[in-house]
DRENPA-3360 file (N, C-alpha, C; in nm, 2 decimals, always signed):
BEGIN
1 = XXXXXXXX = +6.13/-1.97/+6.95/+6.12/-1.82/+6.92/+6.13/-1.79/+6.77 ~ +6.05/-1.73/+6.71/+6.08/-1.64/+6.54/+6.21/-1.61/+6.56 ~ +6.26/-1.63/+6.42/+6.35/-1.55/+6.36/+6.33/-1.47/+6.33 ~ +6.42/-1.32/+6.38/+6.44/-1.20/+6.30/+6.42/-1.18/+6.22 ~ +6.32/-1.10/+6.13/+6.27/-1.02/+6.00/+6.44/-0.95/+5.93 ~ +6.44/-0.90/+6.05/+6.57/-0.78/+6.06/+6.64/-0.80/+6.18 ~ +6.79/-0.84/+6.10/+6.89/-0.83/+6.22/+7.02/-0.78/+6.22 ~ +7.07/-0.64/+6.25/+7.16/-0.55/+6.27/+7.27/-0.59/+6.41;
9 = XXXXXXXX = +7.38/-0.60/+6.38/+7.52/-0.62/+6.52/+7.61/-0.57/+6.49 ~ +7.64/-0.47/+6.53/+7.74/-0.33/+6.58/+7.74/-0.33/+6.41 ~ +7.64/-0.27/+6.34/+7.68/-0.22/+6.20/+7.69/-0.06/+6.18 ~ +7.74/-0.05/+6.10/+7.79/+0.13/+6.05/+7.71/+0.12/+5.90 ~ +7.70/+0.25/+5.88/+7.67/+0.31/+5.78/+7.71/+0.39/+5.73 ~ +7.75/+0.46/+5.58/+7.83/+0.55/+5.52/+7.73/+0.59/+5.45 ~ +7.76/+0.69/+5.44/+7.65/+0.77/+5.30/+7.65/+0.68/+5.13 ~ +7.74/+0.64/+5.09/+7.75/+0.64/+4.98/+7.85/+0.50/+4.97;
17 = XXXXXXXX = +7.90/+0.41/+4.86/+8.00/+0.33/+4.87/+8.09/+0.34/+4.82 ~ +8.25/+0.31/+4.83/+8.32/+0.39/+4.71/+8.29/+0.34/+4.59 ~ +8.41/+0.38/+4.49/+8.34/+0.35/+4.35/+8.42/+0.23/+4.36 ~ +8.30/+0.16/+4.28/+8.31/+0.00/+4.22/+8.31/-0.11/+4.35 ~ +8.29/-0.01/+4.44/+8.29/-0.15/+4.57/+8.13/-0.09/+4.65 ~ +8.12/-0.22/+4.73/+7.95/-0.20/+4.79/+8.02/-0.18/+4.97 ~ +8.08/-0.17/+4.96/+8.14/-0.13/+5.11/+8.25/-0.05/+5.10 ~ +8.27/+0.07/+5.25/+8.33/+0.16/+5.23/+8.41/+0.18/+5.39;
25 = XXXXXXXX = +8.54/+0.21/+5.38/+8.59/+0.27/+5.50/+8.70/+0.36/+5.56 ~ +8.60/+0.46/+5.47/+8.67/+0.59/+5.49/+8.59/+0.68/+5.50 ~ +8.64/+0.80/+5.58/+8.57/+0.91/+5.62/+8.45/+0.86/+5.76 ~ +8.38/+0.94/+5.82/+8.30/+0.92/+5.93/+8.14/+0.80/+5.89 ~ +8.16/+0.76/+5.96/+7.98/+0.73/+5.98/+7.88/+0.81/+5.98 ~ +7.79/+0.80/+5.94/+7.62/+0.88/+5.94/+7.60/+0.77/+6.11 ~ +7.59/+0.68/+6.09/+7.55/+0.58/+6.19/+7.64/+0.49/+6.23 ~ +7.67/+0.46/+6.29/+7.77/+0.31/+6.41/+7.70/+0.25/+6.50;
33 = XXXXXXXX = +7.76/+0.15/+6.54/+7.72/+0.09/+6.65/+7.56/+0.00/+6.65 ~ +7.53/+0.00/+6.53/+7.35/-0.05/+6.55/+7.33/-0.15/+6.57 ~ +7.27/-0.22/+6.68/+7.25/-0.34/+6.71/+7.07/-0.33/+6.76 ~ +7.03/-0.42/+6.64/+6.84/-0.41/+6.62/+6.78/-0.56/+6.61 ~ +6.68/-0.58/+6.66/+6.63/-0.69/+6.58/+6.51/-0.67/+6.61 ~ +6.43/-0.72/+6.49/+6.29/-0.65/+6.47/+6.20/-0.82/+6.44 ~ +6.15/-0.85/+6.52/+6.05/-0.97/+6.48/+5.94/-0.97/+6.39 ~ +5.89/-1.08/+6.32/+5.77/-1.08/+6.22/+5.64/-1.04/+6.36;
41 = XXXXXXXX = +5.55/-0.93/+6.24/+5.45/-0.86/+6.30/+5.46/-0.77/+6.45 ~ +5.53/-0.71/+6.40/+5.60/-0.60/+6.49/+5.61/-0.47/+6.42 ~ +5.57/-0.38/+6.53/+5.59/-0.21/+6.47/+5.70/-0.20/+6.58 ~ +5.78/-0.13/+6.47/+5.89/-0.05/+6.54/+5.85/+0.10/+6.49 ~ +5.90/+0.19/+6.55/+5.88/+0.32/+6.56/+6.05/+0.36/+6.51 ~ +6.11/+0.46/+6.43/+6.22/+0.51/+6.45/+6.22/+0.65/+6.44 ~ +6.24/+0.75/+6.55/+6.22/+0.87/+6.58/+6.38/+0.93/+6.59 ~ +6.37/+1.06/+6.58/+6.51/+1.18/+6.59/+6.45/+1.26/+6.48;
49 = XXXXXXXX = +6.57/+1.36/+6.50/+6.59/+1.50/+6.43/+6.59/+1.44/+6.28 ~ +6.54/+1.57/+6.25/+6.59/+1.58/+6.05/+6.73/+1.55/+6.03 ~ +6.78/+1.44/+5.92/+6.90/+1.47/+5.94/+6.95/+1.33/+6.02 ~ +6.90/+1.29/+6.11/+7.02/+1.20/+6.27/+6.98/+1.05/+6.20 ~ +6.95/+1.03/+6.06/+6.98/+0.89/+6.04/+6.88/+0.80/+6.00 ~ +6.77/+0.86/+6.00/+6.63/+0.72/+5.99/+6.62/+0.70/+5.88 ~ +6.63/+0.79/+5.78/+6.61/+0.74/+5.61/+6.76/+0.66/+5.57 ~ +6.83/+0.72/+5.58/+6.97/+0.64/+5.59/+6.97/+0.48/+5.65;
57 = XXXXXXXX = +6.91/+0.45/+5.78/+6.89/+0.34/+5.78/+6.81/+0.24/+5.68 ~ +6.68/+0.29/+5.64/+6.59/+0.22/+5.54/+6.69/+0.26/+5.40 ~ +6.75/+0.34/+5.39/+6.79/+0.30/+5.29/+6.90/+0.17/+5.24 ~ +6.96/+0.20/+5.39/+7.06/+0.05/+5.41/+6.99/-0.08/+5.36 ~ +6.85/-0.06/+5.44/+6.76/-0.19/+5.46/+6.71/-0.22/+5.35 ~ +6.69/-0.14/+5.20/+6.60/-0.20/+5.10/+6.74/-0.16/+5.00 ~ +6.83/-0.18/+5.04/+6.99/-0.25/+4.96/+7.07/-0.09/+4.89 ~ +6.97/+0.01/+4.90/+7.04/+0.14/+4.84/+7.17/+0.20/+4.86;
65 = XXXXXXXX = +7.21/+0.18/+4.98/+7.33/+0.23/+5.02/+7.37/+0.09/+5.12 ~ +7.52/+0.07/+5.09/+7.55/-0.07/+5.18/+7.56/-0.04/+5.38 ~ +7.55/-0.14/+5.39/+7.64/-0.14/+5.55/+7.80/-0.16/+5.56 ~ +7.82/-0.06/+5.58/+7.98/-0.05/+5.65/+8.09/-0.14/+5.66 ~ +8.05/-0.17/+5.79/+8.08/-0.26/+5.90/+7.94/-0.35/+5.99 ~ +8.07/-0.44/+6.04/+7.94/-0.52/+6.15/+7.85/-0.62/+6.04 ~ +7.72/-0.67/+6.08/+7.63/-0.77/+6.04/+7.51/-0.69/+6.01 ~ +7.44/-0.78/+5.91/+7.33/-0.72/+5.90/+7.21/-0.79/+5.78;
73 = XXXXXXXX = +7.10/-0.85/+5.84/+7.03/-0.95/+5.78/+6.88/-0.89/+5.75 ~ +6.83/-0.90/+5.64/+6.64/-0.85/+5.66/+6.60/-0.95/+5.53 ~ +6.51/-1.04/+5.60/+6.41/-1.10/+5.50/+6.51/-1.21/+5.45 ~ +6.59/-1.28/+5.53/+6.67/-1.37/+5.49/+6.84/-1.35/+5.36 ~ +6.86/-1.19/+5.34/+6.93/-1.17/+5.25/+7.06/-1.10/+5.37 ~ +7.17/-1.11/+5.30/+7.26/-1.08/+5.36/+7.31/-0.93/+5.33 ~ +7.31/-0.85/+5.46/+7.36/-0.68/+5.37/+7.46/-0.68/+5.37 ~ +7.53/-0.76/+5.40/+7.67/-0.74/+5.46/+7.78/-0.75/+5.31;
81 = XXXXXXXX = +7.67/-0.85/+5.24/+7.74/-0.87/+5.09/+7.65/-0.96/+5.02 ~ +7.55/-0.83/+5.02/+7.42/-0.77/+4.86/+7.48/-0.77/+4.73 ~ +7.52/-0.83/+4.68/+7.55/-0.78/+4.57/+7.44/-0.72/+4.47 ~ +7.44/-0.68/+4.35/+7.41/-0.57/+4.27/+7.24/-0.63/+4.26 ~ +7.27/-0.75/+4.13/+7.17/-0.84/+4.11/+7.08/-0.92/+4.18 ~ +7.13/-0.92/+4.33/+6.99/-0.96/+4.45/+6.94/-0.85/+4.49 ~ +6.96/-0.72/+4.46/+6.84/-0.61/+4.54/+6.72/-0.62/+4.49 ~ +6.70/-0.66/+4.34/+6.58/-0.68/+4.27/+6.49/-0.75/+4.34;
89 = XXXXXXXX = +6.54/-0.89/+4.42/+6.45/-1.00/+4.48/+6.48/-0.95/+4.58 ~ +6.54/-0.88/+4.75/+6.54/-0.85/+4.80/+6.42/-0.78/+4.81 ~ +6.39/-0.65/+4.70/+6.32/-0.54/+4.71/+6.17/-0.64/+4.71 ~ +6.14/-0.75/+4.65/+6.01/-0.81/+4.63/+5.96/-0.86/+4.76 ~ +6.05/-0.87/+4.84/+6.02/-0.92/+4.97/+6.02/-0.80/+5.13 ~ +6.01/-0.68/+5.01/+5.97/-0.52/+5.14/+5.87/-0.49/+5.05 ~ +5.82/-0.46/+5.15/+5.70/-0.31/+5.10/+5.79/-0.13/+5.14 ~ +5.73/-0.04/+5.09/+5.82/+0.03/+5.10/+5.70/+0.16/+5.09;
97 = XXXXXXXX = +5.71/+0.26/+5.19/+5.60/+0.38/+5.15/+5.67/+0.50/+5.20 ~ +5.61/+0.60/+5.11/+5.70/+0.74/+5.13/+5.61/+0.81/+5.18 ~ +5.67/+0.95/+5.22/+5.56/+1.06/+5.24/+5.54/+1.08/+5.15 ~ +5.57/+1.11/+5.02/+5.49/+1.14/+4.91/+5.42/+1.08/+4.80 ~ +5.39/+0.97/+4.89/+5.31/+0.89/+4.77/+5.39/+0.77/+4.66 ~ +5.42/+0.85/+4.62/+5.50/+0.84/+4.45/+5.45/+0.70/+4.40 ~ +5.28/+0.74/+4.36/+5.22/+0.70/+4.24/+5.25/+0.70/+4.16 ~ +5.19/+0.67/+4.05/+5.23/+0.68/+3.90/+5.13/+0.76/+3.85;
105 = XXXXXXXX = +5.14/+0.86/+3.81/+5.05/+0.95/+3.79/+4.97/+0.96/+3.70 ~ +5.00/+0.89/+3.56/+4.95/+0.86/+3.44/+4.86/+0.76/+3.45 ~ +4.82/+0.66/+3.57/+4.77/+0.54/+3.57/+4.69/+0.55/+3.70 ~ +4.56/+0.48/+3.66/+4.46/+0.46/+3.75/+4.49/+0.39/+3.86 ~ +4.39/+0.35/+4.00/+4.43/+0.30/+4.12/+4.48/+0.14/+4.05 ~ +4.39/+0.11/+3.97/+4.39/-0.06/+3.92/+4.57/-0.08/+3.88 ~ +4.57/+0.06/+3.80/+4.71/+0.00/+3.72/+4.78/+0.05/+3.78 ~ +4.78/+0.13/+3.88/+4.92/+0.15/+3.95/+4.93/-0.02/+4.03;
113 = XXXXXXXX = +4.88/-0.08/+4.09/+4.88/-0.20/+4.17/+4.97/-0.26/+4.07 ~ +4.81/-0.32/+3.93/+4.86/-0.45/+3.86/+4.97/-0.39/+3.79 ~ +5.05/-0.23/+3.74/+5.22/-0.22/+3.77/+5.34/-0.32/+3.85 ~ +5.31/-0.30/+3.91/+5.37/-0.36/+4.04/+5.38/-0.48/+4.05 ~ +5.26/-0.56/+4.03/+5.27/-0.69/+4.02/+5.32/-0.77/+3.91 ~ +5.33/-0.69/+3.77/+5.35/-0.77/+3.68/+5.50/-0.72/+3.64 ~ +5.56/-0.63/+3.75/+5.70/-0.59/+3.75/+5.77/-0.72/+3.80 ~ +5.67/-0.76/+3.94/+5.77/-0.84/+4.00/+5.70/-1.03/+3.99;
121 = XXXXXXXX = +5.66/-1.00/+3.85/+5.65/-1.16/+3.82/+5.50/-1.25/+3.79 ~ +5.37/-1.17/+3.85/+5.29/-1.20/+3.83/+5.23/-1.23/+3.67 ~ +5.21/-1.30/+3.61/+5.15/-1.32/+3.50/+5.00/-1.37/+3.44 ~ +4.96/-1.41/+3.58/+4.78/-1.44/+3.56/+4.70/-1.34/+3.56 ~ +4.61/-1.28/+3.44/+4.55/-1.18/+3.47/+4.42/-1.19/+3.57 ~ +4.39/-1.33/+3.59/+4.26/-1.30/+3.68/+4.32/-1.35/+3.82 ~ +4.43/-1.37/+3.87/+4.47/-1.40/+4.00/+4.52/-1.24/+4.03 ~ +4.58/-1.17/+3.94/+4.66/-1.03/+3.93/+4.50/-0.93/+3.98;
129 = XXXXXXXX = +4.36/-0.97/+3.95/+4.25/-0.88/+3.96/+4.22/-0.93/+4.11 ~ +4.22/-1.06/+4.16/+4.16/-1.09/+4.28/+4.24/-1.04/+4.37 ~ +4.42/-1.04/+4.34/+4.46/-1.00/+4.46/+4.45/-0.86/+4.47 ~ +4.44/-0.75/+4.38/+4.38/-0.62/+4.37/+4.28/-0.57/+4.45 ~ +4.15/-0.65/+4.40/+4.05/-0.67/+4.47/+4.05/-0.68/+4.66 ~ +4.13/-0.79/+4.66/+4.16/-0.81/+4.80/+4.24/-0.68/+4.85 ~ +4.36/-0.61/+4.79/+4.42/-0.48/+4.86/+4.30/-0.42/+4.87 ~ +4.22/-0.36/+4.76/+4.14/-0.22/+4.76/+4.01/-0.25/+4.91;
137 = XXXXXXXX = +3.99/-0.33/+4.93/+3.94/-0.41/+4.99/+4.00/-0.37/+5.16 ~ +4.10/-0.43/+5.17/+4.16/-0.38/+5.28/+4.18/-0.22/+5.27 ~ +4.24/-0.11/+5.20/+4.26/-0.01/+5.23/+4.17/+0.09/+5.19 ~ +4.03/+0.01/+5.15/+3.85/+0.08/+5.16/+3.90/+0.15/+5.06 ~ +3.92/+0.13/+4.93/+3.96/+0.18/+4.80/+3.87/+0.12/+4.72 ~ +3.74/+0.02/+4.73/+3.70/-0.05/+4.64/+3.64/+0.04/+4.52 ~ +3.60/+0.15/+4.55/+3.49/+0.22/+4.47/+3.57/+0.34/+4.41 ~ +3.71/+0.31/+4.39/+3.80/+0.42/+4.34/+3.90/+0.31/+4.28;
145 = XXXXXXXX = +3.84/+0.26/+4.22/+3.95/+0.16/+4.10/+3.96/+0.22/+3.97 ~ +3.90/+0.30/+3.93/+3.94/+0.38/+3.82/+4.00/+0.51/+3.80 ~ +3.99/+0.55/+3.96/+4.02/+0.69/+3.93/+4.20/+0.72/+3.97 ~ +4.21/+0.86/+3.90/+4.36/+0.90/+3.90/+4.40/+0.97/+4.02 ~ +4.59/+0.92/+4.04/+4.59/+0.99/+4.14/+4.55/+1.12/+4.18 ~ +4.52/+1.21/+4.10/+4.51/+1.34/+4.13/+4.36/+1.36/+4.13 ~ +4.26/+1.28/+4.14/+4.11/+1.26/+4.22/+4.10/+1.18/+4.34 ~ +4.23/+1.15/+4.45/+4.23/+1.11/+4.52/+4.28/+1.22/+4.63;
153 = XXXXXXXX = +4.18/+1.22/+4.75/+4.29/+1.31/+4.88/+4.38/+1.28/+4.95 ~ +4.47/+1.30/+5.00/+4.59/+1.28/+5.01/+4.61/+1.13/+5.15 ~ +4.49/+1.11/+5.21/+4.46/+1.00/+5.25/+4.42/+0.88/+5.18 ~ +4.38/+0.93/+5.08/+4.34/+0.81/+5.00/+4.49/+0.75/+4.90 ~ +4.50/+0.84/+4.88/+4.67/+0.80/+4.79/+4.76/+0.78/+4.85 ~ +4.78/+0.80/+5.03/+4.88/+0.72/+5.12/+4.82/+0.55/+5.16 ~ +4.67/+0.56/+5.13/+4.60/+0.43/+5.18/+4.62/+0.32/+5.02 ~ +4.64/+0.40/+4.95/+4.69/+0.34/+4.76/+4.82/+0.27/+4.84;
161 = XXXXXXXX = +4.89/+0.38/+4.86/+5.06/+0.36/+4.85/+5.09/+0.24/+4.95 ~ +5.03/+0.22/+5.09/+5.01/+0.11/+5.15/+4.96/+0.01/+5.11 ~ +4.85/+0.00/+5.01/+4.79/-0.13/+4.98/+4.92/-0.15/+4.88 ~ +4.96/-0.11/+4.81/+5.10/-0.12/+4.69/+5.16/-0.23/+4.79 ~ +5.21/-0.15/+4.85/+5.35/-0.21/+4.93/+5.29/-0.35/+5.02 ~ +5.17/-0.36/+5.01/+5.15/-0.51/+5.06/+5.10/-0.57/+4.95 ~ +5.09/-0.57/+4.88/+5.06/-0.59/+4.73/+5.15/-0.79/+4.73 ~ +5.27/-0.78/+4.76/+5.29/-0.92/+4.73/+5.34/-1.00/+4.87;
169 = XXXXXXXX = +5.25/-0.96/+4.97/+5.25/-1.05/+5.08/+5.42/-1.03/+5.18 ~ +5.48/-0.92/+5.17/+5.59/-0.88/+5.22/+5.63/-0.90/+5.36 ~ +5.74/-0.96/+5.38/+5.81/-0.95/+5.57/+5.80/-0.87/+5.59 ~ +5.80/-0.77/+5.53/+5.88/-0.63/+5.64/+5.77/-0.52/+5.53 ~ +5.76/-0.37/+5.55/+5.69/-0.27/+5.53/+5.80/-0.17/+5.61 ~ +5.85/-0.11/+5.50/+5.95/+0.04/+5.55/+5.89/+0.12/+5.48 ~ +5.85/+0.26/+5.62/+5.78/+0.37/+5.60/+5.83/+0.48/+5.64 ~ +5.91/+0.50/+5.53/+5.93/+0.67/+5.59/+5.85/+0.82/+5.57;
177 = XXXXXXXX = +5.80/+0.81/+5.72/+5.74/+0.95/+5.70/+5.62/+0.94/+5.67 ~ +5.52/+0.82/+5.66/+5.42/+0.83/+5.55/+5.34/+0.89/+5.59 ~ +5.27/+0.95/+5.69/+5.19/+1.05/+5.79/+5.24/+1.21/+5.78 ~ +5.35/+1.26/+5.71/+5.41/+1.35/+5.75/+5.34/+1.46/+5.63 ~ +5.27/+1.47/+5.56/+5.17/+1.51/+5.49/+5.05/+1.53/+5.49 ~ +4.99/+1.46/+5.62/+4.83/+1.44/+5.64/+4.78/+1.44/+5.74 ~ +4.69/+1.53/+5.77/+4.62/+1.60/+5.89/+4.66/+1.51/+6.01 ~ +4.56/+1.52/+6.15/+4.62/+1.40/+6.22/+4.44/+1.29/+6.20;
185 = XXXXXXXX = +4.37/+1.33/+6.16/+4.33/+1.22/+6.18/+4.33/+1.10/+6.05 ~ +4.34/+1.17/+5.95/+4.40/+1.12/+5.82/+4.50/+0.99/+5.90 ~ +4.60/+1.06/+5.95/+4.72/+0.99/+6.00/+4.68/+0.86/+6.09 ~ +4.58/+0.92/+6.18/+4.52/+0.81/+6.25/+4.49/+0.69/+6.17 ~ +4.41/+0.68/+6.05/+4.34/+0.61/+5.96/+4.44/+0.52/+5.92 ~ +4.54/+0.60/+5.85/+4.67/+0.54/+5.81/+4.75/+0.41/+5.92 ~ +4.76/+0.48/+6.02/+4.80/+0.39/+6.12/+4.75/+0.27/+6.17 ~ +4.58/+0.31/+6.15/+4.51/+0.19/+6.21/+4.51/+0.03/+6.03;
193 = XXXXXXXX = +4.54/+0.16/+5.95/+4.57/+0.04/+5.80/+4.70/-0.07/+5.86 ~ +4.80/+0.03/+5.89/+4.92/-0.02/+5.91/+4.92/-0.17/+6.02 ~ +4.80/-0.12/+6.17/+4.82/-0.21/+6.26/+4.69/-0.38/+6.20 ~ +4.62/-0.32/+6.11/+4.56/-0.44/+6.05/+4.69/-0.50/+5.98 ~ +4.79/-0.46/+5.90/+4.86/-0.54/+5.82/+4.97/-0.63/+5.94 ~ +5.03/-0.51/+6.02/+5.10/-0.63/+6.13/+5.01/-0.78/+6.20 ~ +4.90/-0.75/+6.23/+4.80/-0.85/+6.25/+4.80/-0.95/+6.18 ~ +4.83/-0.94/+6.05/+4.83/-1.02/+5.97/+4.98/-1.09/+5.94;
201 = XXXXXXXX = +5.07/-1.06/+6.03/+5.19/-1.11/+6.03/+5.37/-1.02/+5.98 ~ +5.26/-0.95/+5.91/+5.39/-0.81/+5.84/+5.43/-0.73/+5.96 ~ +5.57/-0.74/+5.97/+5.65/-0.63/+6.04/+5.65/-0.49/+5.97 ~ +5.60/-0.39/+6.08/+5.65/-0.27/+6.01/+5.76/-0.16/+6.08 ~ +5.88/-0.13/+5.98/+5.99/-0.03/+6.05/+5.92/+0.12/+6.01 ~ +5.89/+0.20/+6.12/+5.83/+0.36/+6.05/+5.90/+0.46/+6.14 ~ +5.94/+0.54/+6.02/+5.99/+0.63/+6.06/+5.89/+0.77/+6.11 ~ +5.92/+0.86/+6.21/+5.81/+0.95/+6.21/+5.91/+1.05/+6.32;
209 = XXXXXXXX = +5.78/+1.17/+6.28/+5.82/+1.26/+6.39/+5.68/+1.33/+6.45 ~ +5.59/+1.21/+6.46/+5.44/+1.25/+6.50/+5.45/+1.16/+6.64 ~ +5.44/+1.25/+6.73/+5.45/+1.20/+6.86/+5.31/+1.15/+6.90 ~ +5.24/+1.23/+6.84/+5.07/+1.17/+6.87/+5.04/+1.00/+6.80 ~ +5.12/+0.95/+6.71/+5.12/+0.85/+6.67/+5.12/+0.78/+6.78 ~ +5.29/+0.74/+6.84/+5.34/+0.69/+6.94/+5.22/+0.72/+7.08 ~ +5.20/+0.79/+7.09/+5.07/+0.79/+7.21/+4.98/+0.70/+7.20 ~ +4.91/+0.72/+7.07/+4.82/+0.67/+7.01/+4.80/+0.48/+7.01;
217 = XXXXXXXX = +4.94/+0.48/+6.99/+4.97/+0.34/+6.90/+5.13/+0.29/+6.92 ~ +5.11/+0.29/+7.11/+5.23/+0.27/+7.16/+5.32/+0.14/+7.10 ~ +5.46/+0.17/+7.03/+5.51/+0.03/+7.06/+5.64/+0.09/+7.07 ~ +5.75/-0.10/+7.04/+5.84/-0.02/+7.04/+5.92/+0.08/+6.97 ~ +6.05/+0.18/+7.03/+6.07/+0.27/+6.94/+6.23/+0.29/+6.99 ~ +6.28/+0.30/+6.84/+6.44/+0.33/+6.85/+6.49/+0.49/+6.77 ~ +6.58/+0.55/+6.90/+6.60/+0.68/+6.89/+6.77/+0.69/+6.84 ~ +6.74/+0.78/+6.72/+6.84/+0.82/+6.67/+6.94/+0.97/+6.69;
225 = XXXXXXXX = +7.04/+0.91/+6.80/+7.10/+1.05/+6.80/+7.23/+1.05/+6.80 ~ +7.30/+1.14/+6.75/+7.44/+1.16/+6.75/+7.50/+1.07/+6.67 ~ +7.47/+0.99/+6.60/+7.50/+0.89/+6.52/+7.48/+0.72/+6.57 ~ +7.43/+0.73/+6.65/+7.40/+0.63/+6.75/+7.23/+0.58/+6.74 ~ +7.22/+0.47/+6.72/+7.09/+0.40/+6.75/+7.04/+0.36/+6.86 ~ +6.93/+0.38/+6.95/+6.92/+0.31/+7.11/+6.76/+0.30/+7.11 ~ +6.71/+0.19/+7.14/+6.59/+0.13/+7.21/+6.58/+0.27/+7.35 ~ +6.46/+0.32/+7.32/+6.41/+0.40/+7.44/+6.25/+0.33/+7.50;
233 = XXXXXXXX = +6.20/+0.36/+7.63/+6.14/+0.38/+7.73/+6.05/+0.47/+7.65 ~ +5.92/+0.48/+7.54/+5.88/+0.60/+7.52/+5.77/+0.63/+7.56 ~ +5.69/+0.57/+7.63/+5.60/+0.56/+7.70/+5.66/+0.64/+7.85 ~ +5.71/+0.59/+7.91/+5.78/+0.71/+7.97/+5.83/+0.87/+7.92 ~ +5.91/+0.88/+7.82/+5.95/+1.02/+7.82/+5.82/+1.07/+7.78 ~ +5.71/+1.00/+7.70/+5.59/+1.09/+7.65/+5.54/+1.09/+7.83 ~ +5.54/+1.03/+7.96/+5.49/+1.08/+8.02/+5.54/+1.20/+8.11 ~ +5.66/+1.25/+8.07/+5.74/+1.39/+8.13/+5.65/+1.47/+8.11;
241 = XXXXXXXX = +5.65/+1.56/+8.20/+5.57/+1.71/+8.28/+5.63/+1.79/+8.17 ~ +5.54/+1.90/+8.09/+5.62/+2.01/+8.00/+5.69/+1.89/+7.89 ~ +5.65/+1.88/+7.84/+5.73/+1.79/+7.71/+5.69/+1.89/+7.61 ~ +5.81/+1.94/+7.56/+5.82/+1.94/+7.40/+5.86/+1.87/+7.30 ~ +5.86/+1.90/+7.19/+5.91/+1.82/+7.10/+6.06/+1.84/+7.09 ~ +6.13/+1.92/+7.11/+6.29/+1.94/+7.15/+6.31/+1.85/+7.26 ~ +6.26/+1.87/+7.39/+6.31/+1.77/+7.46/+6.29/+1.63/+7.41 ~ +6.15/+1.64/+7.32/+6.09/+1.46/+7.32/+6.23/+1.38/+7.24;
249 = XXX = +6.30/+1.44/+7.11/+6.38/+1.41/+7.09/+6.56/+1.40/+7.14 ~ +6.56/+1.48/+7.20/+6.65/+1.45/+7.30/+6.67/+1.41/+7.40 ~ +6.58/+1.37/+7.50/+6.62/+1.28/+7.62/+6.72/+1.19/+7.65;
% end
């Protein structure tokens, strides 16, 4: 069987760590009790309220804020005790997408990429153009390699921000929210980007509050409530009579 991408056992989370230490144990949890494991080329879904913890967890996950307590492994690195100087290589081995983009605004589709790449070590200029070629390629950007973000529509600069974050061949893809800006069929497009990259072996953890997604593009999906993380049935609750979005997240 694969080894876990991502592997969480009974870990906590705190907002912040105290000063001068990367672990903290005082005051309440945002989160406790998380026990996750996420296999290579797998969509996980992470749904709840504004607020109940899903950014907090990816932030755990790409080293920003520590874990607590408990265990906790992604991409072979240990969270449990990250120190300062491995988040750098940590971070080279996530892809990472927001809802807002956050291009570089000063720089074309080309050089926002080859940015990126020659941040995290690339130095051949004509290997640095093919693998570009190859993203724009995948995220049907070929014919907009010159242009700025702000001549792109808001699908095409979330379809930028995805090709980025696969940019150096990544285990894992953490997405918070990246649909939460864009029509639904925009969103669709985005999603179906997302399920060619798992195909290709990348795990992706996304966060959302687009239930039409999860219809859409059933997998699994872990619900955040009360400070608590739990594996739900969501194919079921989306099949309850009268569903709203209040109940959808609270069941």
């Amino acid at each position: 069987m694969d080894t876990p991408v991502i592997e969480l056992s009974n870990a906590a989370i705190h907002a912040t760590p105290s000063r001068g230490r990367r672990r903290r144990n005082i005051g309440e949890a945002i989160l406790s009790g998380i026990n996750m494991e996420v296999y290579p080329g797998e969509l996980v879904y992470l749904i709840g309220k504004v607020g109940s913890g899903k950014s907090t967890l990816l932030k755990a996950l790409y080293g920003e804020i520590p874990i607590s307590y408990g265990s906790g492994r992604i991409a072979g690195f240990d969270l449990t005790d990250l120190r300062k100087r491995e988040i750098p290589f940590l971070r080279r081995q996530l892809g990472m997408v927001f809802q807002d983009f956050q291009l570089l605004a000063d720089r074309n589709v080309y050089e926002n990429m080859r940015f990126v790449l020659k941040a995290t070590g690339w130095k051949n200029e004509t290997a640095i153009r093919v693998r570009i070629d190859e993203i724009l390629s995948l995220v049907n950007l070929n014919n907009k390699v010159y242009a700025m973000p702000y001549q792109l529509s808001g699908g095409e600069q979330q379809r930028l921000a995805v090709g980025r974050a696969f940019l150096n061949h990544p285990d894992i893809i953490l997405a918070d929210e990246p649909t939460g800006n864009l029509d639904p069929e925009t969103s669709e497009d985005i999603m179906s980007l997302f399920i060619d990259i798992i195909h290709m072996g990348c795990s992706v953890l996304l966060a959302t509050h687009n239930i039409s997604l999860i219809e859409n593009f059933p997998s699994r999906t872990l619900r955040f409530l009360n400070g608590c993380v739990e594996e739900i049935d969501c194919i079921s609750i989306l099949g309850l009579e009268n569903r709203n979005e209040s109940n959808y997240w609270q069941q």
